[in-house]
Kinemage of the C-alpha trace (Angstrom):
@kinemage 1
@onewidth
@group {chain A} dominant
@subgroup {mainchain}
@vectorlist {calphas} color= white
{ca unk a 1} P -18.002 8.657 19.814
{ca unk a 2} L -16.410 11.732 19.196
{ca unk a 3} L -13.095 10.586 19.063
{ca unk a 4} L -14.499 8.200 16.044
{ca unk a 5} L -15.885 10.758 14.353
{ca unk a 6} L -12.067 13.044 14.925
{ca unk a 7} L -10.607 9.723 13.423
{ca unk a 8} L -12.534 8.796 10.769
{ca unk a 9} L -12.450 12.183 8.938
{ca unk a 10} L -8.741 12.308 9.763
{ca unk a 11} L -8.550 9.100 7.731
{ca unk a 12} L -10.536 9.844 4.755
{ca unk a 13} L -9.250 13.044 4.305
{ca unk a 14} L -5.440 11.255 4.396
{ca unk a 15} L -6.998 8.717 2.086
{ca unk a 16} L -7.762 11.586 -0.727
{ca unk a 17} L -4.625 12.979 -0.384
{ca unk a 18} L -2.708 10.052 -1.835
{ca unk a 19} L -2.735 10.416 -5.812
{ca unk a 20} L -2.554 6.409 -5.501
{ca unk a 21} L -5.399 5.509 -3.270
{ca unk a 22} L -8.621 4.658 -5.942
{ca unk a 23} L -11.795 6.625 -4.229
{ca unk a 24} L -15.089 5.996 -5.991
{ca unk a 25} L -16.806 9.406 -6.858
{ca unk a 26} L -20.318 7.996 -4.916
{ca unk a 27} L -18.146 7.453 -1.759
{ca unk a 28} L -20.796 8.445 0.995
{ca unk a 29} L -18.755 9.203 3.888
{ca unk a 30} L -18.592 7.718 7.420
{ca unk a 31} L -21.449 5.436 8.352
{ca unk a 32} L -21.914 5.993 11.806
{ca unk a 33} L -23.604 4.667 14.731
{ca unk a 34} L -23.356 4.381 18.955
{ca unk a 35} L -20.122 2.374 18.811
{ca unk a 36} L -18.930 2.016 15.291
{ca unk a 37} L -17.816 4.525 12.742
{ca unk a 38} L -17.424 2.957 9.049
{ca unk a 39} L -15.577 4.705 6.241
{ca unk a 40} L -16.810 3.864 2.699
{ca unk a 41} L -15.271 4.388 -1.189
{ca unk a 42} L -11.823 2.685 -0.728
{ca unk a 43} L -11.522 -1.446 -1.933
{ca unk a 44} L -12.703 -2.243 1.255
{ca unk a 45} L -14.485 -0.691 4.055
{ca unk a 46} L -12.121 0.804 7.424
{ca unk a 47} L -13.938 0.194 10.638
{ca unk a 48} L -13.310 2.176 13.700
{ca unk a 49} L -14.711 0.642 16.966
{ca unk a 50} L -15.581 2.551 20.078
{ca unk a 51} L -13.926 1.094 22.802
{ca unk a 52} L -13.160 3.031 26.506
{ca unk a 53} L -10.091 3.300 26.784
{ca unk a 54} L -8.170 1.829 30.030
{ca unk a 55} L -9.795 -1.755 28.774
{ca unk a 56} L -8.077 -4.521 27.501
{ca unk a 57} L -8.144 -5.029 23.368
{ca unk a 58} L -8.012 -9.052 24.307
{ca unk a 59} L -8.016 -11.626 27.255
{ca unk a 60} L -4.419 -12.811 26.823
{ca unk a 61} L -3.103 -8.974 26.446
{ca unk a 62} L -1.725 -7.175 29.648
{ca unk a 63} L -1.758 -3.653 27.206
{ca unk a 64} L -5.410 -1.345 27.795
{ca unk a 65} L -6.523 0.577 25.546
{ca unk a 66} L -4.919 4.495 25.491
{ca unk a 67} L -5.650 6.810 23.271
{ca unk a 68} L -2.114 9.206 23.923
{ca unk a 69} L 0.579 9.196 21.255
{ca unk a 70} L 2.059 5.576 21.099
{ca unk a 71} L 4.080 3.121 19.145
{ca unk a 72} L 2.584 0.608 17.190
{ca unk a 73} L 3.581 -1.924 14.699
{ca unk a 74} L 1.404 -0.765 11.975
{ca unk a 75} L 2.440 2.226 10.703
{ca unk a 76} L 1.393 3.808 7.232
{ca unk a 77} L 3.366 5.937 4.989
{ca unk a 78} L 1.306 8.140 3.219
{ca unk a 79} L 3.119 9.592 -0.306
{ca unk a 80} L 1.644 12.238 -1.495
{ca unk a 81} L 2.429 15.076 -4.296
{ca unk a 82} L 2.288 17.965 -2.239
{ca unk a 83} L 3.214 17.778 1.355
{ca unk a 84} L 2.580 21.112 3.159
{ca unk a 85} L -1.009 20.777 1.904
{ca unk a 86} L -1.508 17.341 3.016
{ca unk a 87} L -0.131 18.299 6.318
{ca unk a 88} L -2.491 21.086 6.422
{ca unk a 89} L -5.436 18.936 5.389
{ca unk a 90} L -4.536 16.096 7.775
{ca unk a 91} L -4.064 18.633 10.666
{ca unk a 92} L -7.572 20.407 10.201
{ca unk a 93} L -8.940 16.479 10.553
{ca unk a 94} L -7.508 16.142 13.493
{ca unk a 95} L -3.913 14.855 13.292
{ca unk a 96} L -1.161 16.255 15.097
{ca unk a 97} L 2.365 17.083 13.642
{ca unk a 98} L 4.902 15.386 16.160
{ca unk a 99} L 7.879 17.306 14.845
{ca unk a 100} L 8.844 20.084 12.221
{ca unk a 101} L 8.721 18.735 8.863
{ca unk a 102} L 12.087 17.143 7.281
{ca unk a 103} L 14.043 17.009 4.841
{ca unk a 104} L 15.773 14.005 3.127
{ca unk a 105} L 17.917 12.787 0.937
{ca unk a 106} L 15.102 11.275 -1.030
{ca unk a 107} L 12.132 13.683 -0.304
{ca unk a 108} L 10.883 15.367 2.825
{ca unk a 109} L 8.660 13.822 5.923
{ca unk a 110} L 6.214 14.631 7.874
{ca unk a 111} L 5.783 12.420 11.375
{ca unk a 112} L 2.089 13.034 12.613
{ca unk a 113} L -0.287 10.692 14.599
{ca unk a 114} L -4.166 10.587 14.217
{ca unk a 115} L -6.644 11.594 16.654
{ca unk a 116} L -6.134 7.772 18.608
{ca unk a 117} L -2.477 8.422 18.849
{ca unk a 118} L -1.850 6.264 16.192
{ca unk a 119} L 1.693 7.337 14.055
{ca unk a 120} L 1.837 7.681 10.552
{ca unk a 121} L 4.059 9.706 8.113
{ca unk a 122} L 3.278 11.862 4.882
{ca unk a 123} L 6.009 11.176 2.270
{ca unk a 124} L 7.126 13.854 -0.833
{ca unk a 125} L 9.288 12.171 -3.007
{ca unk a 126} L 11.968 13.799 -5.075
{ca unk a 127} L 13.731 12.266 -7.547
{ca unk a 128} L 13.704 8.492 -7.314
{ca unk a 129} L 11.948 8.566 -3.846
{ca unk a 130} L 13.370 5.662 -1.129
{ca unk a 131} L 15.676 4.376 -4.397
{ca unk a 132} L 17.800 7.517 -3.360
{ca unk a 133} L 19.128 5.866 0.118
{ca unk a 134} L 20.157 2.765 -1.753
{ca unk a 135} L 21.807 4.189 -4.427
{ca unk a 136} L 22.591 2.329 -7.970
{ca unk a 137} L 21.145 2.835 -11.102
{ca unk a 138} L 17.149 3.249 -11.852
């Protein structure tokens, strides 16, 4: 459960560090419980399940479960206004910072993964943000 815990408040504190991510004032934290942690105050609730790892996430997958740094095809971008405190923030939660932070044509990056080994990136935006790579007029 422990891992749960590591996870959830490495998402909620990622979720108050995006200016555009509505958070009620009454949010009331995790909910937890033996297997389930359950973060509150965003549109909709984000469940995190306790599950051992080394066991399969579904009958018809030959994947188990691991918890190490991996690739996955959901991955979240996370823009936010100031990015060395975000990092900061997300790092005390329990995120890792895979690699020094970068800078880009349209902004700078920061490549972390949560506490489940689950890779996400903090975005700063400078001038027209992603529009910058394409070019044209905006």
């Amino acid at each position: 459960m422990a891992l749960q815990l590591r996870g959830a408040s490495t998402w909620k504190t990622l979720r108050r560090a995006s200016p555009s991510t509505a958070m009620r004032s009454d949010d009331p934290g995790p909910q937890a419980g033996p297997e389930l942690v359950e973060m509150l105050g965003a549109p909709a609730p984000v469940d995190l399940l306790a599950e051992p790892a080394g066991t399969t996430p579904s009958p018809r997958s030959k994947a188990v479960r691991d918890y190490g740094r991996h690739w996955t095809p959901v991955h979240l971008d996370w823009p936010v206004r100031d990015l060395d405190a975000a990092v900061r923030r997300a790092k005390a939660a329990g995120a890792t910072l895979d690699r020094d932070i970068q800078d880009k044509k349209w902004g700078r990056l920061a490549i972390l993964a949560d506490p489940f080994g689950n890779g996400f990136c903090l975005l700063e935006y400078r001038g027209r943000g992603y529009d910058e790579m394409i070019g044209g007029g905006g």
